[in-house]
C-alpha positions in Angstrom: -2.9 6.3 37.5 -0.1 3.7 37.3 0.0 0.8 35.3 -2.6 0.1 31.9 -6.4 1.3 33.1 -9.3 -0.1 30.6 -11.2 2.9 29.7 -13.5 1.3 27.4 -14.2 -2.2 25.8 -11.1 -2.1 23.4 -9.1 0.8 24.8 -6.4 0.5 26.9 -4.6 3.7 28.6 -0.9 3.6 30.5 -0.1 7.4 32.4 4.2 7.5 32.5 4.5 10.3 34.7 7.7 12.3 35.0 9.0 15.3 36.2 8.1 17.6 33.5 4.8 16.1 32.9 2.6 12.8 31.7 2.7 10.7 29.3 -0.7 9.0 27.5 -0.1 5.8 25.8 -3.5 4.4 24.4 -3.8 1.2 22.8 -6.5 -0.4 21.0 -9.9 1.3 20.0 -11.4 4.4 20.6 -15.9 4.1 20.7 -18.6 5.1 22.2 -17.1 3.4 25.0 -14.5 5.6 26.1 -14.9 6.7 29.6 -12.7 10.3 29.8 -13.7 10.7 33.2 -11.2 8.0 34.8 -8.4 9.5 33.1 -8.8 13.7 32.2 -9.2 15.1 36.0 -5.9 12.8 37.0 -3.8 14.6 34.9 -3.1 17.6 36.1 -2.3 20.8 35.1 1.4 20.0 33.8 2.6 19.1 30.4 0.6 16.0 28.4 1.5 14.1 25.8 -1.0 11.8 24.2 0.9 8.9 22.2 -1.3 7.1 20.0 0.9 4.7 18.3 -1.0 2.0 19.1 -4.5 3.6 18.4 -5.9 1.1 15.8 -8.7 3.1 14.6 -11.5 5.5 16.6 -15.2 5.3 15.8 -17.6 8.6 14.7 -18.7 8.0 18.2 -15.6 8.4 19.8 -14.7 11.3 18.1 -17.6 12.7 19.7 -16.3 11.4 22.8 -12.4 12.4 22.8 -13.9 15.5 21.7 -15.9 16.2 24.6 -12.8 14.9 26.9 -10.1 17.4 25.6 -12.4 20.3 27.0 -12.2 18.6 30.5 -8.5 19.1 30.7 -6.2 21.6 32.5 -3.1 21.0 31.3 -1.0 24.0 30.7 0.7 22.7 27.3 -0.9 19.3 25.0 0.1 17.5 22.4 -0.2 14.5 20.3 2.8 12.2 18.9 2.9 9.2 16.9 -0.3 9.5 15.2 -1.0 6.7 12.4 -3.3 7.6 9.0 -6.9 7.1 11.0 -5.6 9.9 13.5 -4.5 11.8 10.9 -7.5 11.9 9.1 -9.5 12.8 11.8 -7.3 15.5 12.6 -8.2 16.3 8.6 -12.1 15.8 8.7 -12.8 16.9 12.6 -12.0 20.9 13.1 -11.6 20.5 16.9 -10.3 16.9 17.0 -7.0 18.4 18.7 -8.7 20.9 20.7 -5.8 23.7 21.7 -3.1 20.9 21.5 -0.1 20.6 19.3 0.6 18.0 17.2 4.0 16.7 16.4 4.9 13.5 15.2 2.6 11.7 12.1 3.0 8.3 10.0 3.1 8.7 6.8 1.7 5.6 4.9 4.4 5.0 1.7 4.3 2.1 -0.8 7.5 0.3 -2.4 7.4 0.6 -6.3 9.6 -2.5 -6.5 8.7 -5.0 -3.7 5.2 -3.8 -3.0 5.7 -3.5 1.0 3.5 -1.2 2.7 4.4 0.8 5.5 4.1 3.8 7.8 7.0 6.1 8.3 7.2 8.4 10.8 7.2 12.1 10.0 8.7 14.5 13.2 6.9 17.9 12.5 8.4 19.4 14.9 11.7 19.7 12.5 10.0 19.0 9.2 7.0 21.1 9.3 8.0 23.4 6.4 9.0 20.7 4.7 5.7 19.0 4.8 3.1 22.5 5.0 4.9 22.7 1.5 3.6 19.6 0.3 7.2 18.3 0.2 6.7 14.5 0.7 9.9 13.0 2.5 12.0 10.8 0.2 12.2 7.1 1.6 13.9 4.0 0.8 11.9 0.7 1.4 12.8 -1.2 4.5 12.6 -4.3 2.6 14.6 -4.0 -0.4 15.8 -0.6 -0.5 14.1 0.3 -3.8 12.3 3.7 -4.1 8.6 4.4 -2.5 6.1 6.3 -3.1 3.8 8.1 -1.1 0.5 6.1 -0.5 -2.1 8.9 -0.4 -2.8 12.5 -1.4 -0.3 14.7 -0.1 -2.9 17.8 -0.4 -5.5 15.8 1.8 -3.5 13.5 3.5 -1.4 16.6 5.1 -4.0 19.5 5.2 -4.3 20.0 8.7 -0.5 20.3 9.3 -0.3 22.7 6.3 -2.9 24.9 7.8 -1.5 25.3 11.4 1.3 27.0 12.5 4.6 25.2 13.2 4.9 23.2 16.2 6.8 24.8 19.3 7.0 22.4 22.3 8.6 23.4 25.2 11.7 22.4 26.4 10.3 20.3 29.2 8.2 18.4 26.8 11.3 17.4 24.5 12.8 16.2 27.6 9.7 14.3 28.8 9.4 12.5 25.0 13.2 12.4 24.8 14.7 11.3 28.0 17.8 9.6 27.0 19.5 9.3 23.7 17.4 7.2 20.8 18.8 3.9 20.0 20.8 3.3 16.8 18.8 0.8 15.8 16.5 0.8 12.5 12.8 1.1 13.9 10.9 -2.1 13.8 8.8 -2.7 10.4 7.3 -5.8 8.5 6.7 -6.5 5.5 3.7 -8.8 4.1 3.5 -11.4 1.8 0.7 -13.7 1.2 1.9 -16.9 -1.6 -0.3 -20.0 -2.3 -1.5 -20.9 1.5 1.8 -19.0 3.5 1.3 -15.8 4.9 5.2 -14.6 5.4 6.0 -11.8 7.8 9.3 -10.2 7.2 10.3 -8.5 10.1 13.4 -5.7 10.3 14.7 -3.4 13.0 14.5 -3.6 16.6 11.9 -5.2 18.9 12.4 -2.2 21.6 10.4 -2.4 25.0 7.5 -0.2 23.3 7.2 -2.4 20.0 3.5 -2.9 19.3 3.2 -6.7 17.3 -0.8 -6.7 18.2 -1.1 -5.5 14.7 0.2 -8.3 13.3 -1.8 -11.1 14.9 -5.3 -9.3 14.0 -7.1 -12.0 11.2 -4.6 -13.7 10.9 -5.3 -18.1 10.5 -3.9 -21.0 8.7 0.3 -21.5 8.0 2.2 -18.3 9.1 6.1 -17.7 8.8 8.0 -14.9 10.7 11.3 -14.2 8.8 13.5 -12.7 11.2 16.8 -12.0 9.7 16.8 -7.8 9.7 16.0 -8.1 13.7 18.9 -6.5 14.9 18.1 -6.2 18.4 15.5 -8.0 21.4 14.6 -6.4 24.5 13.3 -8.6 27.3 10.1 -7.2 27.3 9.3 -7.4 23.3 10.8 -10.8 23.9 8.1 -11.7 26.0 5.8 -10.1 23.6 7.1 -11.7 20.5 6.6 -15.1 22.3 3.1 -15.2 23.3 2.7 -14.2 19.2 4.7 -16.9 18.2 2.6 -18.8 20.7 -0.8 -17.8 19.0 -3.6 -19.8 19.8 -5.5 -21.5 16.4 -2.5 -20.7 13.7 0.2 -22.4 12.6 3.5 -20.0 13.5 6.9 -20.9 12.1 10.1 -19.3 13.2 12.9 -18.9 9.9 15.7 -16.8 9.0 16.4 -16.2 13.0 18.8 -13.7 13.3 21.4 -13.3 15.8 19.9 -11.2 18.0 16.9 -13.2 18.3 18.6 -16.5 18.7 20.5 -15.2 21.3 17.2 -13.8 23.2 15.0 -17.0 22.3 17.9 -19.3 23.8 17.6 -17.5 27.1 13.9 -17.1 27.1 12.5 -19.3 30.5 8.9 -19.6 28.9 7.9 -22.4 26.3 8.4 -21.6 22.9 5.3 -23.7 20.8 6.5 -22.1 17.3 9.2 -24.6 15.8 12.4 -22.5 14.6 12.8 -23.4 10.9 16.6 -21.9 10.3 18.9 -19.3 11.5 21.4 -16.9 9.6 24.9 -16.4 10.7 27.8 -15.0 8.7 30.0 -17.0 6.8 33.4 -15.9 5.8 36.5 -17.2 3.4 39.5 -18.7 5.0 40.9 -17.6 1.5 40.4 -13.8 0.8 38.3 -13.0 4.0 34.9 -12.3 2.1 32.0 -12.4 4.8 28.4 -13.1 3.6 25.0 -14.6 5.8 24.3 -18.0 5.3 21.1 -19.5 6.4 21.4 -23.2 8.2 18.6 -25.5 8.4 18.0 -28.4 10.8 20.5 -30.7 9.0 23.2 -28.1 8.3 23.1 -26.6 11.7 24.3 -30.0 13.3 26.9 -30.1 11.4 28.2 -26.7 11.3 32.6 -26.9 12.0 32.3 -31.1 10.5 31.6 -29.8 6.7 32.6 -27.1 4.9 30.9 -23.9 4.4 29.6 -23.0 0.5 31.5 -22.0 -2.3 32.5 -18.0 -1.3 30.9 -15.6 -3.9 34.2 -13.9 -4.5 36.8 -16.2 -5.1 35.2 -19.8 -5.0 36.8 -20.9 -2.1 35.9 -23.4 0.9 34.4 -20.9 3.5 33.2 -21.7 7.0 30.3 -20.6 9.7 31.8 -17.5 12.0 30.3 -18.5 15.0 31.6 -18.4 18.8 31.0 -21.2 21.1 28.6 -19.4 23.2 26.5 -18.8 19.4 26.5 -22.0 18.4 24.9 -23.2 22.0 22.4 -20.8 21.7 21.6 -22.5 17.8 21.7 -25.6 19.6 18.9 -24.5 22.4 16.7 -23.2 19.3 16.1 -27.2 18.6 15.7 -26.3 14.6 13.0 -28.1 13.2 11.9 -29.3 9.7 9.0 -26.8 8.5 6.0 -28.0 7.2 5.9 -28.2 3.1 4.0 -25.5 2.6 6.7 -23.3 4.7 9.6 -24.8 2.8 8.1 -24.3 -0.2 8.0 -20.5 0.5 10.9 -20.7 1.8 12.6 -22.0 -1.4 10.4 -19.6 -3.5 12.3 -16.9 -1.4 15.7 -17.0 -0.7 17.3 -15.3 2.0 19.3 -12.7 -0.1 16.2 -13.3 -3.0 14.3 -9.1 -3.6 10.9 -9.7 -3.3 9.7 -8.4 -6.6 5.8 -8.2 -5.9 3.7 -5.0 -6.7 1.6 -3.5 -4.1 -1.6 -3.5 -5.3 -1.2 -6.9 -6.6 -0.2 -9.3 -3.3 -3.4 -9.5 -0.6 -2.3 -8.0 2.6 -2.0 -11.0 4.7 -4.7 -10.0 7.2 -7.4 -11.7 7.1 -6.5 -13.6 3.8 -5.3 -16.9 5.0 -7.9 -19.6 5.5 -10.2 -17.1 3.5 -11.9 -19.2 0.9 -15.4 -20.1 1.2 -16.3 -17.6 3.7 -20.0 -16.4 3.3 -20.6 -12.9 3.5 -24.2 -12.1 2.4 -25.4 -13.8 -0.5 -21.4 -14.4 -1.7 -19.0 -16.7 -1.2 -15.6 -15.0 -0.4 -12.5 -17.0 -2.5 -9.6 -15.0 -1.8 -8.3 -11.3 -1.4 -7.0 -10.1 -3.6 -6.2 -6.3 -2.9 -6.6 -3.6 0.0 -6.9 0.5 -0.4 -7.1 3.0 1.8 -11.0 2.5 1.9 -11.8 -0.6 0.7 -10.9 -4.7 0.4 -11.4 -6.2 -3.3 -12.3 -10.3 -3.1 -13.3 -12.9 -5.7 -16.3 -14.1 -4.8 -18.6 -16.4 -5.9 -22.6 -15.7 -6.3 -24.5 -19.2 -6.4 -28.2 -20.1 -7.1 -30.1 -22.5 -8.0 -29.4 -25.4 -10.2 -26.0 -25.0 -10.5 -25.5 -20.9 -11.7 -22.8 -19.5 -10.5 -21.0 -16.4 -11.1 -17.7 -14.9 -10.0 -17.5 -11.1 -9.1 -15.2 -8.5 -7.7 -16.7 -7.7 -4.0 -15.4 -4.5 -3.0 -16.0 -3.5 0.7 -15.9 -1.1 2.9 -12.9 -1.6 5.2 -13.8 -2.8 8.5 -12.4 0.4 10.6 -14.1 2.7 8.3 -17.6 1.2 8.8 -19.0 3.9 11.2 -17.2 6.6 9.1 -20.1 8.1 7.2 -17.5 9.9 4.6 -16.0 7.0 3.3 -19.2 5.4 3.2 -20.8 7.7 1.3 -17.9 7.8 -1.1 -18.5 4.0 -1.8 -21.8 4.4 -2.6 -21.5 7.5 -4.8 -19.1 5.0 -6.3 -21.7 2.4 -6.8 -24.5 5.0 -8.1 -22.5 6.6 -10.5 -21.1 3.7 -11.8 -24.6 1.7 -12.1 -25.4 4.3 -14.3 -23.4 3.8 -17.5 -23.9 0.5 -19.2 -21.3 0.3 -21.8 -18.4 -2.3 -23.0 -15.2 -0.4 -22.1 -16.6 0.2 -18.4 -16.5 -2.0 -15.4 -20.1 -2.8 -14.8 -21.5 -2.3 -11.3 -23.3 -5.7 -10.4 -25.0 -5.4 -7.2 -24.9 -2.9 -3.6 -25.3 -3.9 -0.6 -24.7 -4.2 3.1 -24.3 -6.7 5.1 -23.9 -6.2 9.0 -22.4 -2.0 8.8 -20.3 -3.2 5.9 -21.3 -1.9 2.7 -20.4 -3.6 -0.4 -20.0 -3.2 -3.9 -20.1 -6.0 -6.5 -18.5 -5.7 -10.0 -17.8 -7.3 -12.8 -15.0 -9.6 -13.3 -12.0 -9.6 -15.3 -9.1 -11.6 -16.2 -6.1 -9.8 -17.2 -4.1 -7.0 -16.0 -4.3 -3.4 -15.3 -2.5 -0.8 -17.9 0.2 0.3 -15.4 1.3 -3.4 -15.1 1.7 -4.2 -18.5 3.8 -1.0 -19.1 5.9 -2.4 -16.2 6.0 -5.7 -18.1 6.7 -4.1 -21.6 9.7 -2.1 -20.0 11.0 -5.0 -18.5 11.0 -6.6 -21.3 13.2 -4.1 -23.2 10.1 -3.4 -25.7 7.6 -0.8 -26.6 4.0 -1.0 -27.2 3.0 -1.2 -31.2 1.3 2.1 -32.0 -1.7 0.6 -33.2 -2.3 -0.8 -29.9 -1.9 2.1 -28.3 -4.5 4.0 -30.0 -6.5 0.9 -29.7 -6.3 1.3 -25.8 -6.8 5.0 -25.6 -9.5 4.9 -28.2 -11.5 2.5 -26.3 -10.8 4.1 -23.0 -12.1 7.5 -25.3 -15.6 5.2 -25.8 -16.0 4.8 -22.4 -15.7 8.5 -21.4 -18.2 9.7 -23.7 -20.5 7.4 -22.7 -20.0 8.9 -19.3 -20.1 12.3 -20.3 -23.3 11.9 -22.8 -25.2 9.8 -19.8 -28.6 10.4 -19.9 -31.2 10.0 -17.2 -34.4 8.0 -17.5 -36.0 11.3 -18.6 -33.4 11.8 -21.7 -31.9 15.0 -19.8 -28.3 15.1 -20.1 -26.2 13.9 -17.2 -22.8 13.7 -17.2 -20.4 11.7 -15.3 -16.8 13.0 -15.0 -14.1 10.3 -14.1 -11.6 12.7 -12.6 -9.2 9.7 -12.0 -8.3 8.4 -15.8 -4.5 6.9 -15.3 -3.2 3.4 -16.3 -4.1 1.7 -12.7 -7.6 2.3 -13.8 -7.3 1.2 -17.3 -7.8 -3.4 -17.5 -6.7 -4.9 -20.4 -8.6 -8.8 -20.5 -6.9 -11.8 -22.1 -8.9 -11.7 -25.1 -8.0 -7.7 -25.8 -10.7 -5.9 -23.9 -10.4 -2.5 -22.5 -12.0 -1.7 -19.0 -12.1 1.5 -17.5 -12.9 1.3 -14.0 -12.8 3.0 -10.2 -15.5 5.8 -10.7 -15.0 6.3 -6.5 -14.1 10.1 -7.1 -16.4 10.6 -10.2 -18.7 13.4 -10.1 -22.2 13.8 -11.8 -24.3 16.5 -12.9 -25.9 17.2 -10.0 -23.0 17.9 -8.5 -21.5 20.8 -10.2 -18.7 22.1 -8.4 -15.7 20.5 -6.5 -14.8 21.0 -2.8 -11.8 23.7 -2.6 -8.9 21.9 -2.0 -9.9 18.4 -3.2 -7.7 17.1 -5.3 -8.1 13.1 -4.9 -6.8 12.7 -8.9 -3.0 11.3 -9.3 -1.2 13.5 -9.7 0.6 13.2 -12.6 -3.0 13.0 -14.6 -4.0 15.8 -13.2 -5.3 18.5 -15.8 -3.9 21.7 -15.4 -7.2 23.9 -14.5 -8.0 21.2 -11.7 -4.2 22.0 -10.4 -4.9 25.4 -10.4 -8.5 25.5 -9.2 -9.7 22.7 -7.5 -13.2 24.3 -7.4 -15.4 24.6 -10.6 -17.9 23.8 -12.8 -18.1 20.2 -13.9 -16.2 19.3 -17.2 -15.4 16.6 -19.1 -12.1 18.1 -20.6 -10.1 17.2 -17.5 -10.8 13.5 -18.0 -9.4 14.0 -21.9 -6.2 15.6 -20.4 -5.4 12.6 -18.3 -6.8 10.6 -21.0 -4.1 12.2 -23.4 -1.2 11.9 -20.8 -2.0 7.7 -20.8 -1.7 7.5 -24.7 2.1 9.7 -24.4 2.5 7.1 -21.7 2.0 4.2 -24.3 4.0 5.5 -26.8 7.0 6.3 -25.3 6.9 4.5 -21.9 7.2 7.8 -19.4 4.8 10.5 -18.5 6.4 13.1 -19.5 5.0 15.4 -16.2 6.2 12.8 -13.3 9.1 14.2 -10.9 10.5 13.6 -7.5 7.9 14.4 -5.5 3.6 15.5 -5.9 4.5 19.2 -6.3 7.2 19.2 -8.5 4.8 17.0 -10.6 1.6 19.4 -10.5 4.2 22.2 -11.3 5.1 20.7 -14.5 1.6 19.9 -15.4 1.3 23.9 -15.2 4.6 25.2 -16.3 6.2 22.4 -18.3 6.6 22.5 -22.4 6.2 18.9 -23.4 8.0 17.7 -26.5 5.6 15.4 -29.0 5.9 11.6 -28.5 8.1 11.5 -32.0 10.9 13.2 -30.1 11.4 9.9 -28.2 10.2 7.8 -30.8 11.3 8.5 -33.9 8.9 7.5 -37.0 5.4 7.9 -35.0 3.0 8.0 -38.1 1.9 11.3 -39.4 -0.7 12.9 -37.2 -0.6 11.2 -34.2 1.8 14.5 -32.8 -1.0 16.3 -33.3 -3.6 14.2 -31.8 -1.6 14.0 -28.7 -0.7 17.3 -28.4 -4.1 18.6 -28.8 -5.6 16.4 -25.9 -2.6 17.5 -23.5 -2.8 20.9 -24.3 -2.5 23.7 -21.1 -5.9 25.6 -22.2 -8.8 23.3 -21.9 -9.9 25.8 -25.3 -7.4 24.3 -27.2 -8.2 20.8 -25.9 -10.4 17.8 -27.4 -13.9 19.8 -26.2 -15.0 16.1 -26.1 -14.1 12.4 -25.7 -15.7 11.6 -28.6 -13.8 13.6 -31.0 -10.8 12.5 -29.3 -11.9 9.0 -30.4 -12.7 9.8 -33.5 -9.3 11.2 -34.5 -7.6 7.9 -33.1 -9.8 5.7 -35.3 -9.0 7.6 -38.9 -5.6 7.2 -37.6 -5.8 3.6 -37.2 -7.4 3.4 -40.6 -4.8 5.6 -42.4 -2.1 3.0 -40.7 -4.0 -0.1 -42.5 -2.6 -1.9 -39.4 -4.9 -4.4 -38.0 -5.8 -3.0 -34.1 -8.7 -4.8 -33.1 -9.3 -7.0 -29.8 -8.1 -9.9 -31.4 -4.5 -8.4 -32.4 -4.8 -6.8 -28.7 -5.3 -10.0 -27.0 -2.3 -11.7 -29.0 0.1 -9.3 -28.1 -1.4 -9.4 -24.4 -0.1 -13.1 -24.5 3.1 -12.4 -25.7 3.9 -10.0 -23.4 2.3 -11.4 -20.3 4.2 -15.2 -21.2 7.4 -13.3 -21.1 6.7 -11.6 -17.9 6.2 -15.0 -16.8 9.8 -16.2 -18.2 11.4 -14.1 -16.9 9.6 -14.8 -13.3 7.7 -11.5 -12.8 4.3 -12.7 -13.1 2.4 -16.8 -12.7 2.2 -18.4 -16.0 -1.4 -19.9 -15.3 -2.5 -17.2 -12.6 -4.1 -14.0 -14.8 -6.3 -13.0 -12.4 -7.5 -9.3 -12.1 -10.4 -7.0 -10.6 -10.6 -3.0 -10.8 -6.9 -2.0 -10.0 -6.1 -5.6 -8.6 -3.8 -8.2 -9.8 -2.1 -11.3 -8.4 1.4 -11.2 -9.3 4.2 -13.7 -8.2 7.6 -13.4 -6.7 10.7 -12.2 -9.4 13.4 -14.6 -8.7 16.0 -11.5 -9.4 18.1 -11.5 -6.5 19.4 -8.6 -4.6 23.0 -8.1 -4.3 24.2 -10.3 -1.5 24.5 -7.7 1.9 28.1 -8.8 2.3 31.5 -7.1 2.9 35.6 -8.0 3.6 36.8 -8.5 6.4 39.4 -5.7 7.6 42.6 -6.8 9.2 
């Protein structure tokens, strides 16, 4: 089967046959579509290796249908590489989803804690499969920025299929058909998205090697784009050809900056027509004084008169410096014909420097997907306004609900991502979200407004807030080299305490008890409004009195909140307790700015949670006011026996303790400190002076003007 066969309406399949066996490449979607027939009795009895790198999603129907398929094969040895997180979690949900393969090479999805860039890192199980059966999450450093990163999911879910079978042994042959010649140096092609104002920016980094995949990138997206292409280190012909026609894209607005290189050189030689205008290229610099090299981006104006002026200043000794270029680079800036960008782009442009750390928080910046061009898109009865966060099972918008005469309210629309539509487990988690939480009317919890679906996407409308979530403005309190008064952190926690026994104490329409359990109380779920309000929100893996027991195995809390007995069995009886645990790590939290359970990695953390003697808050922070040692200690404490038996006790201690401080801790004082700390945040660039915008676990943040250090270095004689 040579070349790329259509075996249904979005699937794509290309057979590289070799000596020791084939090789399946599918791209695009896997439905009801999927005709196995054309492809399954071609292969053969030798070895198969079924890539899906470039497998956006599949469809409950099309797990029925790859199921069915697998049986139909002969093959004497099968396997599965490259798999991203919806292959995984089939692999997860569907017990024969791999039939008798093997599979050995997953994405891991991972998050940067300081530049907010998502994105999927390969994991070889073939070499690292104790390592990961063991829960050991690799450690990575962000592509972007090089900051830390942090797992995106829940390494007991995300990797329970690979801890439950047996380590992968391929055959020789089958390394040799995956691995037919030495890997290239060269850093693995990843992006990084950033949506500002009306710019969607696409950093891209690594190589564009023959098999580079950028479909991903062009899917929803509209308006003003900018490709910053600085980290490409390396252009094959064929991703150049690729890269072009998504330059080239039809209906947006493409712009070409930061070219480096690499990509100058391949764009200059490229016999096609290049529609996207080339903004600015980078090229090194270097000192005719002490021989300090650095990159230096040229515009349109600079470019033409690159060897006529001199360089900048150099960052080491002050002296003239000038563009290292050959002649053969500087014709192939020349054939690039830079171009002035349109305002928006130099805006962005000048809101990011080249060497400038992007400083945004994950959860906080709107995957650019589908969020330019956004605004005033109807979906049902709402108006869509913007973005403003994306999970791993659902989008968060502002939207606006209109009626008559003028009314209008704005809400947080959270929907079921697209690719999960036909999955019935997510969906059913979104609307146990949405029953639960319609439940509980109460002042501390995010109200559930309205459920519904429109087309197969179900949606969930909530309440809106403005402000920020509890994790944030810990990060902003750190940052700015101060702690949290103590008043206001019993303020929080108490409030937070109000909300869970109203959950707990939930009563039906028939006045019989019905508790709802949280199970996910941690500072990302904890909002904070501008005029001191406390939220709690995100009831998506709550649990309710009808259901009274937990599946084995399914721990979806973070970890470091987890309560000890739900480490140690994941299956039992529903109990408030748990939530007063995690409840009692966010106060320690507060106080002392560190969780005093949080270590390298999701088992080292659960360990401590078990094992661990934590010392009281006052150990960090001398001169804590009588009491609140105990108060503290008693709601973290190992045996839920010895624990707060209830949120409202838990309250009730915090409240005499604010009482005994005669220290004013009500929403006004709140709210006043809330603006102190967020205006600083704002001077010192990490957040938008007039943008406090916020929904359950969402924020919009704006870019840090911290720079990174300058990737620079001597030249050697």
């Amino acid at each position: 089967m040579p070349g790329a066969v259509q075996l249904g309406k979005q699937l794509s399949v290309t057979c590289l046959q070799g000596r020791y066996g084939t090789v399946v490449e599918l791209s695009g979607v896997i439905d009801e579509s999927f005709d196995s027939k054309k492809l399954m009795p071609t292969l053969g009895k030798s070895a198969i290796v079924f890539d899906f790198d470039h497998v956006s999603r599949i469809t409950s129907y099309g797990v029925r249908e790859w199921v069915h398929a697998l049986k139909d094969l002969e093959a004497d040895y099968v396997c599965f590489v490259n798999c991203r997180p919806a292959i995984v979690s089939q692999f997860n949900m569907v017990s024969n989803f791999g039939g008798t393969g093997e599979l050995l090479s997953i994405y891991a999805p991972y998050v940067c804690q300081s530049c907010g860039a998502e994105m999927d890192v390969p994991v070889d199980l073939v070499h690292e499969h104790a390592k990961i059966a063991a829960l050991e999450v690799p450690v990575v450093k962000c592509t972007a920025c090089g900051g830390s990163t942090e797992f995106d999911d829940v390494a007991e879910s995300y990797f329970s299929y690979v801890a439950a079978a047996p380590a992968p042994r391929p055959p020789q042959s089958v390394e040799k058909l995956l691995h037919p010649a030495p890997k290239s140096t060269s850093a693995p092609f990843r992006v990084t998205k950033e949506v500002l104002d009306h710019v969607t920016a696409l950093w891209m980094n690594g190589a564009l090697e023959d098999r580079t995949s950028l479909k991903r990138l062009t899917d929803g997206l509209e308006g003003t784009v900018v490709a910053l292409l600085g980290g490409i280190s390396k252009v094959s012909p064929n991703a150049l050809a690729r890269f072009v026609r998504f330059a080239n894209m039809p209906d947006v607005d493409v712009h070409l900056a930061r070219i480096s290189i690499p990509v100058a050189q391949a764009l200059s030689s490229y016999d096609g027509e290049l529609k996207a205008p080339c903004v600015s290229v980078v090229v090194p610099i270097v000192c005719g004084k002490c021989g300090f090299t650095s990159d230096y981006e040229l515009d349109h104006v600079e470019a033409r008169r690159v060897g006529a002026d001199p360089g900048p200043p150099c960052e080491s000794c002050g002296a003239p410096t000038s563009v290292d270029v050959t002649a053969e680079l500087r014709k192939a800036i020349d054939r690039l014909h830079l171009t002035r960008a349109a305002p928006e782009v130099v805006s962005y442009l000048h809101a990011r420097p080249h060497n400038a750390r992007i400083e945004v928080d994950f959860e906080d910046i709107p995957p650019p997907s589908e969020v330019s061009g956004i605004e005033n898109i109807t979906f049902g009865k709402y108006k869509l306004i913007r973005r403003l966060g994306m999970g791993g099972m659902a989008e968060i918008f502002l939207a606006r609900q209109a009626g008559p005469q003028g009314f209008e309210k704005r809400v947080a629309l959270k929907r079921i991502l697209p690719n999960l539509c036909q999955d019935q487990a997510f969906v059913d988690m979104l609307l146990q979200e949405a029953r639960l939480a319609a439940r509980l009317s109460h002042p501390n919890i995010v109200q559930v407004l309205d459920l519904g679906q429109v087309g197969d996407q179900y949606f969930i409308a909530l309440e809106y807030v403005k402000g920020w979530n509890l994790r944030l403005v810990l990060r902003f309190v750190t940052a700015l080299g101060k702690q949290m008064p103590v008043e206001l952190a019993c303020r929080i926690v108490a409030d937070v305490c109000a909300a869970l026994n109203a959950a707990h104490t939930h009563v039906d329409d028939n006045d019989r008890l019905a508790p709802i359990v949280h199970r996910d109380v941690s500072p990302h779920n904890i909002l904070l409004s501008r005029l001191g309000v406390v939220k709690l929100a995100d009831f998506g893996i709550a649990k309710a009195g009808d259901s009274t027991t937990t599946e084995m195995g399914a721990l979806k809390e973070k970890a470091s909140y987890l309560a000890p007995e739900r480490i140690l069995s994941a299956c039992q009886p529903l109990d408030p307790r748990p939530d007063i645990f995690s409840a009692g790590i966010v106060l320690y939290e507060c106080l002392v700015d560190h969780n005093p359970f949080r270590r390298e990695n999701h088992m080292e953390t659960m360990q401590a949670i078990v094992h661990t003697t934590v010392d009281p808050p006052s150990r960090k922070r001398p001169g804590l006011p009588k009491g609140l040692d105990e108060i503290v200690m008693r709601a973290i404490a190992r045996d839920p026996e010895e624990r707060y038996q209830d949120a409202r006790s838990f309250q009730q201690d915090l409240e005499t303790l604010l009482l005994d401080m005669k220290t004013p801790a009500t929403a006004v004082q709140l709210g006043e400190w809330f603006t102190q700390i967020t205006d600083g945040a704002a001077t010192l660039g990490l957040v938008k002076r007039a943008t406090l915008t916020l929904t359950p676990s969402e924020t919009t943040v704006s870019a840090s003007t911290a720079q990174r250090s300058t990737r620079a270095r001597r030249t050697k004689e």
